[in-house]
C-alpha atoms as one frame of an Amber mdcrd trajectory, in Angstrom:
protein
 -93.401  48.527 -52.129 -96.491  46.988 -50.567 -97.279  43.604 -49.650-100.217
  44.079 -52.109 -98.515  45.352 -55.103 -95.365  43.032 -54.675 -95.149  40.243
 -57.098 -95.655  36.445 -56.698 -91.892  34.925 -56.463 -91.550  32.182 -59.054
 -89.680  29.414 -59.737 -87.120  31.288 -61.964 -86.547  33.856 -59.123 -85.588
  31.146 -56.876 -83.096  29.921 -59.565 -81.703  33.350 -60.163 -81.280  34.145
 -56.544 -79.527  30.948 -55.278 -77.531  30.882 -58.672 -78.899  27.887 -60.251
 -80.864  26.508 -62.625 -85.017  26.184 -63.166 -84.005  22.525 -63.068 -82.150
  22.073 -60.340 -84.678  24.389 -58.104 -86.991  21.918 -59.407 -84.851  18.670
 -58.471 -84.202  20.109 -54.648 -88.722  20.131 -54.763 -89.528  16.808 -56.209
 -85.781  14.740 -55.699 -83.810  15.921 -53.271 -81.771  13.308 -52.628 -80.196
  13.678 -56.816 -78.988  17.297 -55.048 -75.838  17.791 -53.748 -76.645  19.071
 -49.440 -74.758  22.200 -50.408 -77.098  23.010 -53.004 -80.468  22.157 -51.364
 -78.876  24.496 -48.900 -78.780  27.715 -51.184 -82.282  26.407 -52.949 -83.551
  26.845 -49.800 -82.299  29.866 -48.563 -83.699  31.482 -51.677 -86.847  29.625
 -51.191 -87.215  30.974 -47.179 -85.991  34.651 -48.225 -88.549  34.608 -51.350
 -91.346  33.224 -49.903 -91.449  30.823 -52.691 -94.701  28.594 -52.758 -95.833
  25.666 -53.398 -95.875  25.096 -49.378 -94.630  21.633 -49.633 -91.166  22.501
 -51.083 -89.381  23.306 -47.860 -91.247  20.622 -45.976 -89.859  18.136 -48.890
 -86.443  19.358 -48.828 -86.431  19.210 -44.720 -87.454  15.506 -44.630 -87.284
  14.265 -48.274 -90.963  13.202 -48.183 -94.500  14.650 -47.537 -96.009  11.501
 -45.792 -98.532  11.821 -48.581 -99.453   9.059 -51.006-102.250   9.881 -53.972
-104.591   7.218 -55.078-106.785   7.111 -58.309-109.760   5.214 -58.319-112.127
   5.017 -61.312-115.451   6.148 -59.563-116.838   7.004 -55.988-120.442   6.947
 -57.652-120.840   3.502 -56.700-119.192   1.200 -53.296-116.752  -1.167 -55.765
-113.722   0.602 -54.374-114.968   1.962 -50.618-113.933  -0.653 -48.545-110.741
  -1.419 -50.191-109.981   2.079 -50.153-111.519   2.219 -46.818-109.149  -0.331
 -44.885-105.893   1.352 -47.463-106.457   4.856 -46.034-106.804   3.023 -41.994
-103.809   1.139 -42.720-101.762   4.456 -44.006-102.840   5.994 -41.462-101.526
   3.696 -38.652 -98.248   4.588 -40.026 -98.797   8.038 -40.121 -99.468   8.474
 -43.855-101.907  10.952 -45.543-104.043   9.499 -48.364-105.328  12.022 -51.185
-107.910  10.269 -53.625-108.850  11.099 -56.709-111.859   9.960 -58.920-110.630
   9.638 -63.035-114.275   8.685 -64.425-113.001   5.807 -66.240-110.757   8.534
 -68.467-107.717   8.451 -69.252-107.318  11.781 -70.372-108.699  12.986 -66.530
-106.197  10.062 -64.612-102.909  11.745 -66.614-103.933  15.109 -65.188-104.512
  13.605 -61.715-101.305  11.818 -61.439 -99.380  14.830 -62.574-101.365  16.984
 -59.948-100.684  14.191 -56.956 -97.096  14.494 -58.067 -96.633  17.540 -58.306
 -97.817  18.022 -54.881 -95.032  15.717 -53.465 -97.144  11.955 -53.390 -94.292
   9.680 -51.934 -96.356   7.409 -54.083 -99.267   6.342 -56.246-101.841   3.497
 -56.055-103.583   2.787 -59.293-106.278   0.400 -60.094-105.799  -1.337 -62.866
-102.856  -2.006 -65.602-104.884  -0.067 -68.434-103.782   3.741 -68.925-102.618
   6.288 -71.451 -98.231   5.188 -72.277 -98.013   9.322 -71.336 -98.838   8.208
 -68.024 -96.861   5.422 -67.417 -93.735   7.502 -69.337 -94.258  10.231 -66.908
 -94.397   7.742 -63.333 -90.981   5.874 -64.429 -89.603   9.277 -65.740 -90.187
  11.086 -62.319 -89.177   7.922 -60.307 -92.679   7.807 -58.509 -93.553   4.554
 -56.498 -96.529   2.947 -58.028 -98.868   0.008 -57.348-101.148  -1.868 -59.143
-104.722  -3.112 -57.284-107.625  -4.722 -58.068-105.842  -6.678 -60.792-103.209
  -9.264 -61.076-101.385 -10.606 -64.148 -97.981 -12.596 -63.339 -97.143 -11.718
 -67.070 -96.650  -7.744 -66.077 -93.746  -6.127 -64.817 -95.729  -3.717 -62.913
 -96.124  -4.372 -59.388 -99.805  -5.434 -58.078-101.571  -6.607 -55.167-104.856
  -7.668 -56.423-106.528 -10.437 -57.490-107.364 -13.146 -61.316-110.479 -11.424
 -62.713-110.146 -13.720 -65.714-109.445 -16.746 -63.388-112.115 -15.770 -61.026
-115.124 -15.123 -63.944-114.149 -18.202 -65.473-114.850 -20.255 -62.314-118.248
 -18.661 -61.268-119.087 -19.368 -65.163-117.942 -23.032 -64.964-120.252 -23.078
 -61.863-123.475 -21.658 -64.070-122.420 -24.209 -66.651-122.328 -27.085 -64.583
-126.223 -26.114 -63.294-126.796 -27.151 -67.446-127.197 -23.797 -68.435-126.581
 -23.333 -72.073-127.972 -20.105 -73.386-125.902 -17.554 -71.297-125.635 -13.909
 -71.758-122.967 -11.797 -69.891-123.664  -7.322 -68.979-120.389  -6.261 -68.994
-118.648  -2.603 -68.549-116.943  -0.966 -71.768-113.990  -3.053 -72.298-111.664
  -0.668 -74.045-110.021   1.475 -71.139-111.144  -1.160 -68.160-108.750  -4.422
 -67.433-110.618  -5.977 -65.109-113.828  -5.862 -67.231-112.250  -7.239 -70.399
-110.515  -9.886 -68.016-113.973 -10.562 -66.603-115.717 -10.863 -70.064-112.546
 -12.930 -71.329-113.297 -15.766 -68.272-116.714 -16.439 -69.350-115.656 -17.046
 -72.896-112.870 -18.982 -71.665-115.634 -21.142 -69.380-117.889 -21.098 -72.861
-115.448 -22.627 -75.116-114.044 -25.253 -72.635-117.860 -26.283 -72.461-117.595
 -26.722 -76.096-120.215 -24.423 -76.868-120.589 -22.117 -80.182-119.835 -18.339
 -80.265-123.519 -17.733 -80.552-124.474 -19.122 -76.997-123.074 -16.298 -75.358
-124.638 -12.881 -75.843-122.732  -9.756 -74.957-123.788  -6.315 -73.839-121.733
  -3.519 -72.695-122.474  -0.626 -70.910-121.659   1.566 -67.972-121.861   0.404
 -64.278-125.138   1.018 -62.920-128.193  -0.054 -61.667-130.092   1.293 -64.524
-128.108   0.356 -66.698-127.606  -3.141 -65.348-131.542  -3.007 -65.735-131.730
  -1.980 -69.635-128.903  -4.093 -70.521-130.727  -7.395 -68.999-133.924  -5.993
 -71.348-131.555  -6.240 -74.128-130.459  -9.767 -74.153-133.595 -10.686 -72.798
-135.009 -10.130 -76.479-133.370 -12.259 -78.179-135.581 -14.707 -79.748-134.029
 -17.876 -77.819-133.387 -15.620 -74.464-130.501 -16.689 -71.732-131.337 -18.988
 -68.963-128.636 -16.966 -67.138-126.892 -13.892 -67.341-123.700 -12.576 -65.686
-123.120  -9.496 -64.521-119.699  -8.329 -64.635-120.436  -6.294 -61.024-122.729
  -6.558 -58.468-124.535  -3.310 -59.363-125.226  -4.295 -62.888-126.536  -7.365
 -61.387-129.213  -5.190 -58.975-130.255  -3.361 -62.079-130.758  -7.272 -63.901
-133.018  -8.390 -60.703-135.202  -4.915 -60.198-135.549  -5.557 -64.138-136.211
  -9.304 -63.767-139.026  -8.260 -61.229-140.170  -5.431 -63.814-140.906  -8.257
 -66.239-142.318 -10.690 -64.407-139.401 -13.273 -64.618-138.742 -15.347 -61.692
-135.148 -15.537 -60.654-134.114 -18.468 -60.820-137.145 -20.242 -61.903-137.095
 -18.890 -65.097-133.375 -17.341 -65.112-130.797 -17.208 -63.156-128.079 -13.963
 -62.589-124.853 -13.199 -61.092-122.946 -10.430 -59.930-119.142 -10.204 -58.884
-117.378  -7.985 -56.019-119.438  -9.410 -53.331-120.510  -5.638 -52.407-123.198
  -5.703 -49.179-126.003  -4.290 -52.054-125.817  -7.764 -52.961-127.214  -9.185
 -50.390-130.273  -7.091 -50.213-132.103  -8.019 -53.058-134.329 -11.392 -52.675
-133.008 -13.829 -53.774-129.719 -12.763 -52.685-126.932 -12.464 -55.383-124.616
 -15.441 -56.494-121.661 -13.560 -57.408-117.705 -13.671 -56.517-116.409 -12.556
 -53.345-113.128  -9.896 -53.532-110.867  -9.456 -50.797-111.572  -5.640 -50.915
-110.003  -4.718 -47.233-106.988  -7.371 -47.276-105.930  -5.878 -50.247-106.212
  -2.565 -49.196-104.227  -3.764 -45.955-101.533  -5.523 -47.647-101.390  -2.840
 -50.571-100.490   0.302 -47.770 -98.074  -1.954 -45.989 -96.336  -2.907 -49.485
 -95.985   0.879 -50.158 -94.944   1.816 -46.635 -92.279  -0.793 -46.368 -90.663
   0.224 -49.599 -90.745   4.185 -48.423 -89.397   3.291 -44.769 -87.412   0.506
 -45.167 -86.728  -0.075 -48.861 -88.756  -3.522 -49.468 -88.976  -3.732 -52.759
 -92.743  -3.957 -54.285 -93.697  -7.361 -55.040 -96.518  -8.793 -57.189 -98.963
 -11.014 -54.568-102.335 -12.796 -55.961-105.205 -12.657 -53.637-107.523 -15.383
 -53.944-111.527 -14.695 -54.202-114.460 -17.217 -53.510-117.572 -18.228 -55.764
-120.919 -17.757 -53.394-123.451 -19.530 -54.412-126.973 -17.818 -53.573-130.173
 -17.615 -54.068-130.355 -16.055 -57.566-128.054 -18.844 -58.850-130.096 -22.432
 -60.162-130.624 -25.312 -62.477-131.634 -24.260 -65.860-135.494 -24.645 -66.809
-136.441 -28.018 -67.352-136.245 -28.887 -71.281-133.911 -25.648 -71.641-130.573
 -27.259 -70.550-129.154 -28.012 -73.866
């Protein structure tokens, strides 16, 4: 027969040739160390004599790991995640660690797919951003035994390891800082709440900061959308109309809170003469704009740092993952001041 017209060795071949199941032949790919030596042995044999694929089987079986670990960030359309990423994949690297990224688009229905593709392509492990996801997903990590890590959020009340930082605790003390300025009327431009942590934590700090201020419901207008600049700029038009508009509005990123300056400028508002904004991430984009961006700085490369060396200590020497709380830092700028006179009440 000819190399062209022979068929594509599968999974079940290798089973039937080294006298085992599907399952094991699976177990000696993705867990070899639940398979007896003797039997990786045969699996292997039947793998090398096949020409079985995927490529990453025998390499797996030879060291029990691919030196691989699969991260899934929400979006690369804007620079929230680069630098954290950034100093992750440096610090993997260093320890001679390949990092595959993957972009879910804020879905959960694309970040199940992505974490079943990164595992079945041998990931020694996963970083994920965020506690927020689809129960198939998290039924599928503990089922398959896949190290995972939480960033850019931290909650001591989860089980789930993290290294990342209070959003809740961290919104609620820029807000306290608007609040003491005797701003009253405040408005927050927040991303969609319902599949995003960190922006529901975010959103849930400033109406902690609001009601330990004593002040109604009504003070605090809401608008959600998706992170953008333009965006950022409709959703400041928005609460801008209200009838008694915000003296300041907080952005729940730093490219929402672009959009609310460009749009600021587009209306002939002074900032913060006549209102003040805020961002959050402390992104470089913030400090581009004039006046520069109040907003909360993020320890985006120490956590990337600390979250590679958390993963690489458990797959070299066993640490176990830990939960660690980073701490972030109010800036006060330029687009941050006192209410309007006769409008701080």
């Amino acid at each position: 027969m000819s190399e062209q017209t022979r068929s594509v060795p599968t999974l079940e071949d290798v089973a039937r040739l080294a006298a085992v199941s599907t399952a094991t032949v699976s177990r000696c790919l993705n867990f070899p160390d639940r398979v007896s030596s003797r039997t990786r042995a045969r699996v292997q044999e039947a793998i090398d004599t096949l020409g079985y694929s995927p490529n990453f089987g025998a390499r797996v079986m030879a060291s029990q790991r691919t030196r691989t670990i699969g991260a899934i960030i929400p979006t690369m359309e804007n620079a929230i995640f680069a630098r954290g990423i950034q100093a992750f994949q440096e610090e993997l690297d260093r320890a001679g660690y390949t990092l595959l990224v993957a972009s879910s688009a804020y879905r959960t229905d694309l970040e199940e797919r992505q974490v079943r593709a990164l595992v079945a392509r041998g990931a020694d492990a996963l970083l994920l951003i965020g506690y927020d996801r689809a129960a198939a997903i998290s039924e599928f990590i503990a089922m398959r035994n896949v190290p995972t890590l939480i960033t850019w959020a931290y909650d001591p009340t989860r089980t789930e390891p993290s290294v990342g930082f209070d959003n809740r605790g961290a919104m609620r003390t820029l807000t306290r800082e608007v609040l003491n300025l005797g701003h009253r009327r405040i408005a927050m431009i927040a991303a969609e709440t319902e599949t995003n942590d960190r922006a529901a934590e975010r959103l849930r700090g400033v109406q902690d900061a609001v009601a330990e201020a004593g002040l109604s419901r009504d003070s605090l207008v809401i608008h959600l959308t998706r992170y953008g600049i333009d965006t950022g700029a409709a959703g400041f038009a928005e609460v801008m109309r209200n009838d008694t508009p915000p003296t300041a509005v907080l952005c729940a990123n730093d490219v929402l809170a672009v959009g609310a300056m460009k749009q600021a400028r587009a209306m002939g508002l002074d900032v913060p003469g006549d209102v003040s904004i805020t961002g959050f991430d402390d992104l470089e984009l913030s400090q581009v704009t004039f006046p520069e961006i109040a907003t909360v700085r993020v320890p985006h490369r120490d956590m990337g740092r600390r979250a590679a060396r958390a993963l690489v200590g458990l797959l070299e020497e066993g640490t176990p993952l830990e939960s660690e709380c980073l701490t972030t830092e109010v800036l006060r700028r330029g687009s941050l001041g006192p209410a309007p006179a006769g409008q701080a009440t």
